[in-house]
N, C-alpha and C positions, 0 to 999 in steps of 0.2 A: 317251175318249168325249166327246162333245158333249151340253154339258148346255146348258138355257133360263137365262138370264142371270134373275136374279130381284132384284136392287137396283140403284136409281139413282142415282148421285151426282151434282146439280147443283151448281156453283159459280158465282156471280153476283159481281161487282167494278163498282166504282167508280173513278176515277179525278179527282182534281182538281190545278190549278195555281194556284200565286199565289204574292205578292212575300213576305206574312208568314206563317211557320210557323202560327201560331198560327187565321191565317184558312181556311191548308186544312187542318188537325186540323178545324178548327169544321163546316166544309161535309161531312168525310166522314164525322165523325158523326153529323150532321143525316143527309145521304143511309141511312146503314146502320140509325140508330135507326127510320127510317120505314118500312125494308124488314122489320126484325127485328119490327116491332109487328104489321104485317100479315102477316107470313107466320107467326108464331106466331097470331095472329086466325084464321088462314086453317087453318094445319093442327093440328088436334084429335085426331090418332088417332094411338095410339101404336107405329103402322107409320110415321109419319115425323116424321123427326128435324130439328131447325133448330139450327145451331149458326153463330157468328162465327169466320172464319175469321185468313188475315191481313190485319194493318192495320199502316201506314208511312207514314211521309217521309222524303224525302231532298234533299239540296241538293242545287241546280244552279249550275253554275260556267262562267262566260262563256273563253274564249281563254286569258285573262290569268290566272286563277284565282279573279276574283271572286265573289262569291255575287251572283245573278243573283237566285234565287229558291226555290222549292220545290215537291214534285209528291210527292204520294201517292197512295195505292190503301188501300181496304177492301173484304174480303171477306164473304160469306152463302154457308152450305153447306148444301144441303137433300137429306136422302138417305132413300131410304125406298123400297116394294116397290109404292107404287101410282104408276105412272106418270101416267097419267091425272092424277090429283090436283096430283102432283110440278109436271105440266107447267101447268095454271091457276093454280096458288101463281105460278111462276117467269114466267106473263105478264103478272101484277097490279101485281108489283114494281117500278115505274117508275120508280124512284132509283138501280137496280142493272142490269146488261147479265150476260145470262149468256154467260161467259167461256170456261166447260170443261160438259161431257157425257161421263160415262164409268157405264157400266154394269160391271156385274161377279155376284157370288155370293155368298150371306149363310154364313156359316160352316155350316150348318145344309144348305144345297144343296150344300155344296163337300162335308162330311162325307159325305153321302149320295150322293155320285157317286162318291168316292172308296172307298167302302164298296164299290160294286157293279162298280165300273172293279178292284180288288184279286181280287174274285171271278172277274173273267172272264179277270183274267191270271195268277193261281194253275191255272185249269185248262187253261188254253191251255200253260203249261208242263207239266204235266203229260202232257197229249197229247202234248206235241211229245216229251219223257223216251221216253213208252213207244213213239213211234215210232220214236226212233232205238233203243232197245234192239233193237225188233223187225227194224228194217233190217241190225244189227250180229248178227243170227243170237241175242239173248238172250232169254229168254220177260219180265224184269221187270228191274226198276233201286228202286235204295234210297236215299232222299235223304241226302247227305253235309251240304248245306251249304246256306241258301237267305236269300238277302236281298230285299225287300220294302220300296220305296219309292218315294215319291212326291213330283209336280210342286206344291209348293203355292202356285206363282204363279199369276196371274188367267187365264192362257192367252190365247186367243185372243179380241180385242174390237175392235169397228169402231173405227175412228181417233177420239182424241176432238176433238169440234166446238167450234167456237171460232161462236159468233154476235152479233149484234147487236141490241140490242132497239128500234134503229131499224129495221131490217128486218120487224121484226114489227107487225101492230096492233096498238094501246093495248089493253090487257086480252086480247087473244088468248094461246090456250094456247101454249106452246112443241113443235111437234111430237118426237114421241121415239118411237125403235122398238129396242127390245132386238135382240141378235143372241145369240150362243151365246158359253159359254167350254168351251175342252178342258181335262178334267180328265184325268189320265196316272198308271199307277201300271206300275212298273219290278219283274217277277220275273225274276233271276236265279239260278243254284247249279250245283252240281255233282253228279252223280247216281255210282252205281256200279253198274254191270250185271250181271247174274247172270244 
């Protein structure tokens, strides 16, 4: 079944270069501590969540094998059920570029789709049991054996977006539009006809 996608996950990164380690550690936590103060300022409700995600360096090594220099990345993960909100946080934040967009289901939607996707394929085998008995000339069938399981990955979700916050205007929101994810539950068994 196709359920309404109901959490957001943004991810916002930084990137810097330079010759001394020490100088892009400094810059990418400047950038990330600026994003982390305002986006916790920004979001107060405890439908969405801020968390740091990851953060690196790595050398760079010319031809020869020399160290050239260094380039890192830090991450800000803001995930939470009100889009709307999610998306004004993520166009304030002008130290960070949102990176990734993925939508998905809060364990609570997933449960509850799965709960009623279980229900309609318990009785969909059921029908189909007493059909084939009835095709086979039997008036009923007895369950021998039945197993009962399900998809519990995100299913189906629009490709995640990769953007730029040069693209966007200063403080403009980040547009975002949920799509759907398939939730799937598998009855299978063996019946016996009478």
């Amino acid at each position: 079944m196709q359920v309404p996608q109901d959490v957001l996950t943004l991810s916002l990164t930084t990137q810097r270069e330079g010759v001394e380690a020490q100088l892009v550690q400094s810059q990418l936590k400047a950038a990330l501590d600026a994003a982390l103060t305002l986006a916790k300022r920004e979001v107060q409700s405890s439908e969405l969540e801020v968390h740091t995600g990851r953060f690196g360096l790595l050398p760079r090594y010319d031809r020869n094998g020399k160290l050239t220099g260094w380039q890192g990345s830090a991450e800000l993960v803001l995930r939470g059920s009100d889009f709307a909100r999610l998306g004004e946080v993520a166009g304030r934040l002008n130290t960070l570029t949102v990176a990734n967009v993925s939508f998905g289901l809060t364990p609570q939607q997933r449960q509850n789709a799965q709960s009623q996707a279980q229900g309609q394929a318990i009785a969909q085998f059921r029908q189909r049991a007493s059909a084939i008995a009835e095709s086979f000339g039997f008036k009923s069938y007895t369950l021998i054996e039945a197993q009962v399981g399900s998809d519990d990955a995100e299913g189906l979700r629009p490709p995640r977006m990769a953007m730029s916050a040069r693209s966007l205007a200063a403080d403009a929101p980040v547009p975002l539009e949920a799509g759907v994810s398939t939730v799937s539950v598998t009855v299978s068994g063996s019946v016996q006809l009478h």
